[in-house]
N, C-alpha and C positions, 0 to 999 in steps of 0.2 A: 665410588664415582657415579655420578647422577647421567643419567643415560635421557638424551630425545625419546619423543615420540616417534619418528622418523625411525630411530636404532630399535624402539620395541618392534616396530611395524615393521619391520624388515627380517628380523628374527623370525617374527611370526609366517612371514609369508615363503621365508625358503624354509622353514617347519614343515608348512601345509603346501604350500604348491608347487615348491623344490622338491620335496621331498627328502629333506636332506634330517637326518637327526639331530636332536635336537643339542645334542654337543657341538657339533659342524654347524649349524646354525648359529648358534653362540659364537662359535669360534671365526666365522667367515663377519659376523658384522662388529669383534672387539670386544665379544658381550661375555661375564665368567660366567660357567655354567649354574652355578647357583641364583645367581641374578635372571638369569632364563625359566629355570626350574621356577624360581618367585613367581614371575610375569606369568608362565600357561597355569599356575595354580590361582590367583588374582584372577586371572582372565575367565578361567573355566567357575568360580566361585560367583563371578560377574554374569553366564550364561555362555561365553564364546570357550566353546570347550575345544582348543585347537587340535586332540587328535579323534573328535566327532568329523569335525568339516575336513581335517585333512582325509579321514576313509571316506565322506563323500565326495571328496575332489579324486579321489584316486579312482571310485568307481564310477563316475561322472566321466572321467576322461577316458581309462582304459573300455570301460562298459560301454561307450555312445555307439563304436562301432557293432559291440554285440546285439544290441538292443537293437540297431537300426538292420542285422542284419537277421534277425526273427521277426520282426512286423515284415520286411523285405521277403524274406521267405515263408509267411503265414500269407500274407498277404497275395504272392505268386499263385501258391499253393490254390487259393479259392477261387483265385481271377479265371485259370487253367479247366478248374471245375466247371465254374459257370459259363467260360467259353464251349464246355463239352456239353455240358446240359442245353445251352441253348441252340448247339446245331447236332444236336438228337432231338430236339424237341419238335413234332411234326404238327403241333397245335398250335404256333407261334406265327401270329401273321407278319407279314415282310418290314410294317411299319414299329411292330411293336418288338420285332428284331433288331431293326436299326436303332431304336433307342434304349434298348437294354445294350449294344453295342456302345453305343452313346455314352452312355454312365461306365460302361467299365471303362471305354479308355478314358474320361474324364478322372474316375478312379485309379486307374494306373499313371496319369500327369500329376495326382495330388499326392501320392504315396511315394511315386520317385523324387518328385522336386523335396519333400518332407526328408526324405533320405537321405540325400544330395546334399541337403545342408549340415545334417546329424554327424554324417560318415561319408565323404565324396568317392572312397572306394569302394564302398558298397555300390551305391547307388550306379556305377560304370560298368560294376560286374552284371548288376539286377540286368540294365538295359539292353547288356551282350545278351547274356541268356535270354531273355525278352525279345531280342531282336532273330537267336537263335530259331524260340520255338514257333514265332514268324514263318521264318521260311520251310520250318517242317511242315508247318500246315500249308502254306504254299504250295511246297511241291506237292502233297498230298490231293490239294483239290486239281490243281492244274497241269501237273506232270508225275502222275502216277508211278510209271516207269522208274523215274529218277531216285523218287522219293526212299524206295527200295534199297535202291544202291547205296544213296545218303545216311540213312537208317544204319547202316554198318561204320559212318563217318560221327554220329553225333556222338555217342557217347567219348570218346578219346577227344574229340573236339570242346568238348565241353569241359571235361579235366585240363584240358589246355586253357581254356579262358578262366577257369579256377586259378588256375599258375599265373597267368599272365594279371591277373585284377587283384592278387591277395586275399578272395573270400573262400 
């Protein structure tokens, strides 16, 4: 029985982006399995090798999150740095502070909107923690005293916004 376009291309796409095998595949669109087996051997001999693109759909989709959440924490990681380096640093005049200031947070809007779109839970977690280590240095420059106390609050705080965000 002579099968559509339509019927290959629907095969093909719960193959690779169902994810479904490629019997269940066959079977969900009326298609016999040897007519399948035909089509991804045709296909893959034509260049579209359906289980190349379905392992990069697989890690394209499960991976967006990981990826976004290693630039996200590489990315933290340095920002943290050169927040400390630039207020230990006692050779840094006031103007050339506020624009090294400048550029990280310009750098921290272009790395989390990047994220945000990649992985939108990442990127909710990054800005708790973000917004987290904010007020640690808040307290620290402005309310010494507190900062103290809070310092016994952050870490269990912060496994808490882990639980609460998924990363």
């Amino acid at each position: 029985m002579a099968h559509t376009p339509e019927t290959k291309a629907a095969v093909r796409r719960s193959y690779i982006a169902d994810r479904l095998g490629l019997e269940a595949a066959a079977e969900r669109h009326g298609v016999s399995l040897p007519t399948a087996r035909r089509w991804k051997s045709q296909a893959a001999a034509a260049g579209d090798d359906w289980d190349k693109i379905r392992a990069a759909s697989a890690i394209s989709h499960s991976g967006a999150n990981n990826i976004a959440q290693l630039v996200l924490t590489d990315y933290l990681t340095l920002h943290q740095a050169a927040l400390d380096g630039l207020n230990a640093a006692t050779d840094v005049s006031p103007l050339d502070r506020v624009k090294a200031m400048a550029l990280l947070g310009d750098s921290f809007t272009k790395i989390t909107n990047a994220v945000s779109r990649a992985a939108p839970d990442v990127a909710r977690h990054a800005v708790a923690i973000e917004v987290l280590h904010f007020l640690v240095d808040f307290l620290r420059a402005n309310y010494p005293a507190l900062a103290t106390a809070f310092a016994d609050v952050v870490e269990p705080f912060a496994a808490a916004l882990s639980e609460k965000y998924g990363a």
